[in-house]
C-alpha positions as CSV (number, residue, x, y, z in Angstrom):
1,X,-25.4,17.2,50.6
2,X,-26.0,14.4,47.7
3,X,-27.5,11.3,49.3
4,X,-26.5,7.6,48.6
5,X,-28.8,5.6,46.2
6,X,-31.1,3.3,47.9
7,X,-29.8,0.0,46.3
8,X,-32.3,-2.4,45.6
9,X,-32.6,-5.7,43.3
10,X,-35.4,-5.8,40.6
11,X,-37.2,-8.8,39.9
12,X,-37.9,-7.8,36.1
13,X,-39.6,-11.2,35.0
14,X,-42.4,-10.8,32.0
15,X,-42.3,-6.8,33.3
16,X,-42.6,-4.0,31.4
17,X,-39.8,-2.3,30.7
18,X,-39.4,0.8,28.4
19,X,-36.0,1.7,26.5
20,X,-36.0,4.7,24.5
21,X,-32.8,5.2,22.3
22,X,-31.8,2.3,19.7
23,X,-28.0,3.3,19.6
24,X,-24.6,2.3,21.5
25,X,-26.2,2.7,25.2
26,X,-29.2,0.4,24.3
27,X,-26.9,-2.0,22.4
28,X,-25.6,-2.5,25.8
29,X,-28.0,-1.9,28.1
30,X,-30.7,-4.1,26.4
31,X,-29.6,-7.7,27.1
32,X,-28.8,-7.7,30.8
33,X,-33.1,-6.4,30.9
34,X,-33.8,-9.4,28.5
35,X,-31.5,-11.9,30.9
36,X,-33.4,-10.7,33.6
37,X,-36.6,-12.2,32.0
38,X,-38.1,-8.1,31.1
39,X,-41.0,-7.8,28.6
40,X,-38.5,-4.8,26.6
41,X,-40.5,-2.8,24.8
42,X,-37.9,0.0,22.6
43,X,-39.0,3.0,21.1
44,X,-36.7,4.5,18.2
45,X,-36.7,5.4,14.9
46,X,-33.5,3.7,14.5
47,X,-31.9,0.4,15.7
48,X,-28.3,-0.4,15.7
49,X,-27.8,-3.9,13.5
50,X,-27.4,-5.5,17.0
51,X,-30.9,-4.6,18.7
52,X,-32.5,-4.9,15.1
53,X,-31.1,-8.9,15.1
54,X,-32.7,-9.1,19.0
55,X,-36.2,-7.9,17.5
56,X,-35.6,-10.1,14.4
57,X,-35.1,-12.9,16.7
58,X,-38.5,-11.8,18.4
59,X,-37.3,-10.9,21.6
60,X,-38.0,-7.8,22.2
61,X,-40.7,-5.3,20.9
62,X,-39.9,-2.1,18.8
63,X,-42.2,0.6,17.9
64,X,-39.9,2.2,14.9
65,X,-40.9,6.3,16.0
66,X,-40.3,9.0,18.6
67,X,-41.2,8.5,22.5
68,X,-44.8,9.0,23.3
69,X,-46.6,9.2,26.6
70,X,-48.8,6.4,26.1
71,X,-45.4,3.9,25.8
72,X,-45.1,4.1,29.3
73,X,-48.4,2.1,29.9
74,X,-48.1,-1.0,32.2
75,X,-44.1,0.0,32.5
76,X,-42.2,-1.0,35.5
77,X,-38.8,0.7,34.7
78,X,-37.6,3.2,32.0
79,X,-34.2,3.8,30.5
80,X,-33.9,6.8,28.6
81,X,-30.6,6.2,26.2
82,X,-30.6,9.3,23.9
83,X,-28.3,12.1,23.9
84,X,-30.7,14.8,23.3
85,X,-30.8,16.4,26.7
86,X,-34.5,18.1,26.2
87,X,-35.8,15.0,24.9
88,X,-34.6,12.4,27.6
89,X,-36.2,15.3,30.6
90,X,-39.2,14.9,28.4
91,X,-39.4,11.3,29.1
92,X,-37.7,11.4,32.2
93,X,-40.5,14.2,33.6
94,X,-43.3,11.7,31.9
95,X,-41.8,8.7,34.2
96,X,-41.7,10.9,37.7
97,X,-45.7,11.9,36.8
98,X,-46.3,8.1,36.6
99,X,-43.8,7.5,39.2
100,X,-41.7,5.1,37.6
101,X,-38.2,5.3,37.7
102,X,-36.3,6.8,35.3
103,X,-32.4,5.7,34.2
104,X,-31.1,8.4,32.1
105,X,-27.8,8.0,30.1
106,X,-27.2,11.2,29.7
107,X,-27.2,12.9,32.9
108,X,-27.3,10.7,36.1
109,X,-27.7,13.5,38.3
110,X,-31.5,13.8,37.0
111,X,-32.2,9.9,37.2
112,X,-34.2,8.7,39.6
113,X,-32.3,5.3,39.3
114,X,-28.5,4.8,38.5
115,X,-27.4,1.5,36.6
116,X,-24.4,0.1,38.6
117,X,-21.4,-1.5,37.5
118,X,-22.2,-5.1,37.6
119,X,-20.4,-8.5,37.8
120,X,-21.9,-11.8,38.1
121,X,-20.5,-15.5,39.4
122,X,-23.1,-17.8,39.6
123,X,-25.7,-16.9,41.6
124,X,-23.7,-14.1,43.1
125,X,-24.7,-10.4,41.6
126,X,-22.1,-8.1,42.8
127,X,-23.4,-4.6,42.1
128,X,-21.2,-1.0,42.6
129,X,-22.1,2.6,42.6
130,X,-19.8,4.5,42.3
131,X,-20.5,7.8,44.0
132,X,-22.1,9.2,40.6
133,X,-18.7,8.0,38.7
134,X,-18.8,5.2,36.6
135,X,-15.3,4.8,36.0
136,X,-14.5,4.1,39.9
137,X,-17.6,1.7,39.9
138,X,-16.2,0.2,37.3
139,X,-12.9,-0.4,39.0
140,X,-14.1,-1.1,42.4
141,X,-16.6,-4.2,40.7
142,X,-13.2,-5.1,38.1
143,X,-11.6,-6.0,41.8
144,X,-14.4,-7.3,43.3
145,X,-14.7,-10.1,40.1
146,X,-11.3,-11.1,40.6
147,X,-11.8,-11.4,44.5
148,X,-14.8,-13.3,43.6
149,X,-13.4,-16.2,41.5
150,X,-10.5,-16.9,43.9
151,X,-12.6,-16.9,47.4
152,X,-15.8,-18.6,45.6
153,X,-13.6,-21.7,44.6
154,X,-11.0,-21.5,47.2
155,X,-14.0,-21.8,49.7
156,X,-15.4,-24.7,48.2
157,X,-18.7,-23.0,47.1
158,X,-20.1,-24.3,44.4
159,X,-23.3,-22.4,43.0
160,X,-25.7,-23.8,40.3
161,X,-25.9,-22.2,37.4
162,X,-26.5,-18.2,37.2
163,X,-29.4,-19.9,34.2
164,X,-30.8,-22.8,35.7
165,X,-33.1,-23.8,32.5
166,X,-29.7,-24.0,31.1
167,X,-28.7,-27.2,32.8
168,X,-31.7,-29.0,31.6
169,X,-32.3,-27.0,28.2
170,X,-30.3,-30.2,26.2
171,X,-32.0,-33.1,27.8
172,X,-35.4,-31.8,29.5
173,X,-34.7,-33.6,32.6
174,X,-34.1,-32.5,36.3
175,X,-33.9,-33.9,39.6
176,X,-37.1,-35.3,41.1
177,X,-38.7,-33.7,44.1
178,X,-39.0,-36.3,47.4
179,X,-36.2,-38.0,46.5
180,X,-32.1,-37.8,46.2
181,X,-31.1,-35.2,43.9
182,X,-29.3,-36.1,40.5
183,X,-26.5,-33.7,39.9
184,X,-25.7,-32.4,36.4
185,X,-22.4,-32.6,33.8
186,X,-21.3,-29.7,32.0
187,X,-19.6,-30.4,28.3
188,X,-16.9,-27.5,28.5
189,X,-14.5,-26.5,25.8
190,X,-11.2,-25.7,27.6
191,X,-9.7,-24.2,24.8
192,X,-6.9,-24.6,22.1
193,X,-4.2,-24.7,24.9
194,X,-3.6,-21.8,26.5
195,X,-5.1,-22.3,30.0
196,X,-6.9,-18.5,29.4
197,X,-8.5,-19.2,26.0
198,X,-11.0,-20.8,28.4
199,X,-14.4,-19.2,28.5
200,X,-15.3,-17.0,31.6
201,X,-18.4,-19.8,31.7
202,X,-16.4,-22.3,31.1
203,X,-13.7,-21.1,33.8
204,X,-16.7,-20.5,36.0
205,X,-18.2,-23.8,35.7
206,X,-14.9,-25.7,36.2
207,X,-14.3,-23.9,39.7
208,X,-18.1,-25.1,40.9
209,X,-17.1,-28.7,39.9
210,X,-17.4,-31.4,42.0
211,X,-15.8,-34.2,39.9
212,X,-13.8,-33.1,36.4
213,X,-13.1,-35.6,33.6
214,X,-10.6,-34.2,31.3
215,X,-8.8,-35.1,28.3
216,X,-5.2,-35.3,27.4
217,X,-5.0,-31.8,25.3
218,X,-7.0,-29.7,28.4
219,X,-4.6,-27.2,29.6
220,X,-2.8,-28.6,32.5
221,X,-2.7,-25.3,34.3
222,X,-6.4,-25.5,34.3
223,X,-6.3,-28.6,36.8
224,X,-3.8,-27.1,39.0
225,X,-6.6,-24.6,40.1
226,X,-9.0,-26.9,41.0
227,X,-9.9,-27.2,44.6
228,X,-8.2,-29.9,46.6
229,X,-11.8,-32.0,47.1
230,X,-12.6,-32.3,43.5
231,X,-12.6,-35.5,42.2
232,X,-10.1,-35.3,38.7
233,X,-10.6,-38.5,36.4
234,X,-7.9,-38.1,33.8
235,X,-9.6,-39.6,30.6
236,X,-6.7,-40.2,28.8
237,X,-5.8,-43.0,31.2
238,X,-8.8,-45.3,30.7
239,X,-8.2,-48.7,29.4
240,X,-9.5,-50.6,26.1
241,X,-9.4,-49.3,22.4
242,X,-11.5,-46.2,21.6
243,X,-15.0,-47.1,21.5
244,X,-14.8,-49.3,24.8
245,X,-12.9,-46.2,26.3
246,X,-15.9,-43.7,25.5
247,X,-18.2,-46.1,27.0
248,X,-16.2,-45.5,30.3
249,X,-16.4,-42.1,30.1
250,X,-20.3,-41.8,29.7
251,X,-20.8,-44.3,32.2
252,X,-18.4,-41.9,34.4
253,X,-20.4,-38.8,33.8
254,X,-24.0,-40.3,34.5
255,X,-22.9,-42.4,37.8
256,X,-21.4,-39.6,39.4
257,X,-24.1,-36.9,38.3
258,X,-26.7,-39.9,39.4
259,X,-25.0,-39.8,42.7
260,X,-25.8,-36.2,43.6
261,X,-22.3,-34.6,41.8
262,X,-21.6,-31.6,39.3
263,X,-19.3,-33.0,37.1
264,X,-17.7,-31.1,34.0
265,X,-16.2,-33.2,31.7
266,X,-13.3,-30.6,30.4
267,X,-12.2,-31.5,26.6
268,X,-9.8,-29.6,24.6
269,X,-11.2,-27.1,22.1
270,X,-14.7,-27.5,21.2
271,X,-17.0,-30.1,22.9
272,X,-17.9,-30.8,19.3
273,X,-15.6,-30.3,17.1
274,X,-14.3,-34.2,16.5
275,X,-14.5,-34.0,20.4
276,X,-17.3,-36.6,20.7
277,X,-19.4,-34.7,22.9
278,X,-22.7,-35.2,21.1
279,X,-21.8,-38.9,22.5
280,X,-21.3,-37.9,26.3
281,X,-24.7,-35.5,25.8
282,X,-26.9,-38.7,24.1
283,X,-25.8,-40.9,27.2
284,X,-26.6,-38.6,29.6
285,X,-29.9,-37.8,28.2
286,X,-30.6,-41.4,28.2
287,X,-30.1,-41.8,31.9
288,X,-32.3,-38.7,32.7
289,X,-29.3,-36.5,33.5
290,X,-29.2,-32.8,32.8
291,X,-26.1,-31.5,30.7
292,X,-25.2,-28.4,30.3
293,X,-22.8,-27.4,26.7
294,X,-20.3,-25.0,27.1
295,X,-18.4,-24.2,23.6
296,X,-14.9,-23.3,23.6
297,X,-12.2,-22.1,21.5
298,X,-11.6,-24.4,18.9
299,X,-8.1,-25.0,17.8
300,X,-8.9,-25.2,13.8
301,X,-8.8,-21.2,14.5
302,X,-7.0,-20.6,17.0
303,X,-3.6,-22.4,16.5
304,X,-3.3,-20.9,12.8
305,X,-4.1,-17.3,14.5
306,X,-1.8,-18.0,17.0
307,X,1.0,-18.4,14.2
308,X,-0.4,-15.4,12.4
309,X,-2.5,-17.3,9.7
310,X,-5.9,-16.3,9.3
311,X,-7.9,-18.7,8.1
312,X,-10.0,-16.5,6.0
313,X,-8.6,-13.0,4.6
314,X,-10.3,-10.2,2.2
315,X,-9.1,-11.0,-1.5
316,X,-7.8,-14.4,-0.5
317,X,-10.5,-17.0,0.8
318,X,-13.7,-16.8,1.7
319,X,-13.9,-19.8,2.6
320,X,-12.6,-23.0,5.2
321,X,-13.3,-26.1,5.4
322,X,-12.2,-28.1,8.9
323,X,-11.5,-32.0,8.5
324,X,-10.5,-34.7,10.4
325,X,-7.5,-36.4,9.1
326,X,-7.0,-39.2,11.8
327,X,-8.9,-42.2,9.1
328,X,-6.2,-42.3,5.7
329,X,-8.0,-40.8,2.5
330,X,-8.0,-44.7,0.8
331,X,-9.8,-46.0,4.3
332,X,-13.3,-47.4,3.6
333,X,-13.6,-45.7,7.1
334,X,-13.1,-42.0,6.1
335,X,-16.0,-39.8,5.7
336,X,-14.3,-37.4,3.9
337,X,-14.3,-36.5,0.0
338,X,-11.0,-35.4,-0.7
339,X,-11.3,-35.3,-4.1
340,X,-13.7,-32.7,-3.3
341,X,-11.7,-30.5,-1.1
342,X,-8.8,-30.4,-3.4
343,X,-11.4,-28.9,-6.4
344,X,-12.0,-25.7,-3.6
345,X,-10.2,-22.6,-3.6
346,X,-10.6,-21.6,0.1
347,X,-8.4,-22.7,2.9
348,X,-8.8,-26.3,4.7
349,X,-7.8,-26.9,8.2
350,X,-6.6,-30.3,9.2
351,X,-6.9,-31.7,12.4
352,X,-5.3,-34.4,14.1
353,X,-3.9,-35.3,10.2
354,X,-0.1,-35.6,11.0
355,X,0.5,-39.4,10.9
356,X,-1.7,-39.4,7.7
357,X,-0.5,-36.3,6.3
358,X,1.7,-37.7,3.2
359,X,-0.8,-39.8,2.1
360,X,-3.7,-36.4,2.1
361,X,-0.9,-34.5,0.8
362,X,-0.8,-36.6,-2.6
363,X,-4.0,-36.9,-2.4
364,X,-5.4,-33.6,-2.6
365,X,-2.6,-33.4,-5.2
366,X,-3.5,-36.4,-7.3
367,X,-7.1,-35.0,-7.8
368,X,-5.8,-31.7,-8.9
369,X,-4.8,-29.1,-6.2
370,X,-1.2,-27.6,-7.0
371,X,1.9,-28.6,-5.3
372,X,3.0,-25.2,-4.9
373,X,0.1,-24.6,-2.9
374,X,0.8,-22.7,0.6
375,X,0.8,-24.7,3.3
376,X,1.5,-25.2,7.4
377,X,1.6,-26.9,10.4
378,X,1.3,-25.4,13.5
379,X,2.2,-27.9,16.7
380,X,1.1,-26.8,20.1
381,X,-0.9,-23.5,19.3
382,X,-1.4,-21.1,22.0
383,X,0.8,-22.4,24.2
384,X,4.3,-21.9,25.0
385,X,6.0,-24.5,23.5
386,X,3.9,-23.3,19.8
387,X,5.8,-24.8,16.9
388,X,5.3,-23.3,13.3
389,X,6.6,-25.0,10.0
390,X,5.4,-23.2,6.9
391,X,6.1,-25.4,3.2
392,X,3.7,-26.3,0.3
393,X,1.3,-28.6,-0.1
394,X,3.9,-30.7,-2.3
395,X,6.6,-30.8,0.6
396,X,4.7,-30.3,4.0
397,X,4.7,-33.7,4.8
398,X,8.3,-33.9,4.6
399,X,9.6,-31.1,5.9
400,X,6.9,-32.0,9.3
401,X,8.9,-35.1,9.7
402,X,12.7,-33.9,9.0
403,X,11.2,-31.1,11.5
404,X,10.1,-33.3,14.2
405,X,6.8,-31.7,14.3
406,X,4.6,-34.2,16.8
407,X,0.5,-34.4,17.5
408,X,-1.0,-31.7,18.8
409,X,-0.8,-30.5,15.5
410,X,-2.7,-28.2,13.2
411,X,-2.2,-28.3,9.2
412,X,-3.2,-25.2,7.3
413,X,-3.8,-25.6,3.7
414,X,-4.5,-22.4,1.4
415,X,-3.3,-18.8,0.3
416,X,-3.8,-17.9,3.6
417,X,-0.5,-19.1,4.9
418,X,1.1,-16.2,3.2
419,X,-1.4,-13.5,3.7
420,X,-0.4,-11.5,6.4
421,X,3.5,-12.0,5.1
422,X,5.6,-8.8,4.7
């Protein structure tokens, strides 16, 4: 009769723990140990790119030779991740000597610990065995995540962060003890516009909020999931011009994270990416409130992906170059050399350039890019109303307004346009 595992949690912070193997299975095993906070020490001859990038990076220890007793010194927890059956019960029979347990990746039925299939939301660890078969594990927890991000919001829970140095790592600040507790605002990316381009973190985050400020491009399906007590501000409805307008905003985010809220402030595509969340981060630093930066599919990519242009292609550009066309190239207000741009070979991405784009079109033409150069404009990427015009540089312009093509809109300017063609 095969008895159950014994599950148990392991608190693995600054403790020893020994990987021997640096292929595929350490690749993967490796960062959930260093998440948890383990001191990994890895013994290999060989690391995959991956691992070698983690020791690089100095987060992890590697002795570049074969498994020897004496790495098992001070260890907590060893996983074996080698193929070679004789060598992992070498280690494995080390570990039981020492009594330390012993994952193996190639043959569970001689571990002394199994590695479940895990999924995590928030603060909630959901762990599975599966009876000694990964592949049902992996199932039952695939369910279990799914149950998990409907009941956690629908219930109103709302964790703090699975990281909690992550919600101060911007600013350095946190609530003070004694005293009423700040909250904290999340910066997420929603995405280019289809309402699952969202991160998992992102998604995650938004289902925990308390009060969400979004902007006009954040997917409105996205919203329509949020739990009936959040508080939505709809950013795109605040009065005054621009700059008076932002001011709103940060005063938003810091008076309801002051008052004890998690708020995300949801912003199409990247918080930075001409999204002006360096802005929203600097006030809430100011007023001593913790912010959290979630990044997020930017639609410079996406959108010209989405209407099968890559913006970078083997033998045709190694290069892009994102710009913001919303100032005109002849405004003392642009930042932008266009002159520049038009002298590069690569591709250039325009964003939020369609009421300008005549005047960048002749332009970049005027300073010596060719009018026959591919070009095109992609309206609404990612979602299901996705426009896509495709022209030249010396008629884009044109054929976007005989086309009817309106903001959101991406412009795509380079070889690319035609690469995947045919």
């Amino acid at each position: 009769m095969t008895t159950s595992p014994y599950p148990l949690g392991l608190r693995l912070d600054g403790r020893r723990v020994v990987v021997v193997g640096g292929g595929a299975v350490a690749t993967r095993r490796v960062p959930a140990l260093l998440d948890a906070g383990a001191d990994v020490l890895l013994v290999a001859p060989e690391l995959t790119p991956a691992l070698r990038a983690r020791v690089d990076a100095g987060r992890l220890h590697w002795v570049p030779r074969r498994f020897a007793p004496e790495d098992l010194d001070g260890a907590w927890l060893v996983q074996v991740a080698i193929d070679d059956p004789v060598a992992a019960a070498s280690v494995s029979a080390i570990a039981a000597e020492r009594r330390i347990f012993c994952v193996r990746a190639d043959d569970r039925t001689a571990a002394t610990a199994w590695t479940p299939a895990v999924t995590r939301h928030g603060p909630v660890t959901v762990a599975v065995f599966g009876g000694g078969d990964p592949r049902r594990a992996m199932t039952v927890r695939d369910a279990i995540r799914n149950l998990l991000a409907v009941h956690l919001a629908s219930d109103g829970v709302a964790p703090t962060p699975s990281r909690p140095d992550a919600a101060t790592s911007a600013t350095g600040a946190a609530g003070t003890t004694g005293g009423p507790q700040i909250g904290r605002v999340a910066l997420v990316g929603a995405g280019p516009g289809d309402p699952e381009l969202i991160t998992v973190r992102g998604w995650r985050l938004l289902t925990e909020a308390d009060v969400v400020v979004a902007d006009r491009l954040v997917p409105g399906l996205l919203l329509d999931e949020l739990r009936p007590d959040v508080e939505l501000v709809d950013a795109s409805k605040i009065p005054y011009g621009p700059s008076r307008a932002q001011e709103e905003i940060n005063q938003i985010l810091v008076d309801r994270a002051l008052s004890g809220a998690f708020v995300v402030r949801l912003k199409g595509g990247d918080p930075y990416v001409f999204g002006r969340g360096g802005e929203e981060l600097l006030a809430c630093a100011k007023a001593g409130v913790p912010v959290t930066v979630v990044p997020g599919v930017t639609s410079s990519i996406a959108a010209p992906a989405a209407a099968g242009i890559p913006v970078t292609h083997r033998g045709v550009a190694h290069e892009f170059t994102v710009v913001s066309g919303h100032v005109a190239p002849d405004s003392p207000a642009s930042l932008v050399r266009w002159e520049a741009l038009a002298g590069l070979r690569g591709t250039l991405v325009i964003l939020m350039g369609l009421k300008n784009l005549a005047a960048i079109t002749d332009t970049l033409i005027a300073h010596g890019r060719s009018p026959e150069t591919l070009a095109a404009v992609v309206q609404e990427g990612t979602t299901g109303t996705q426009r896509a015009l495709r022209s030249t540089l010396g008629t884009v312009a044109a054929d976007a307004l005989t086309a009817d093509i309106r903001p959101p809109a991406v412009v795509v300017v380079g070889d690319v346009v035609g690469a995947l063609d045919g």
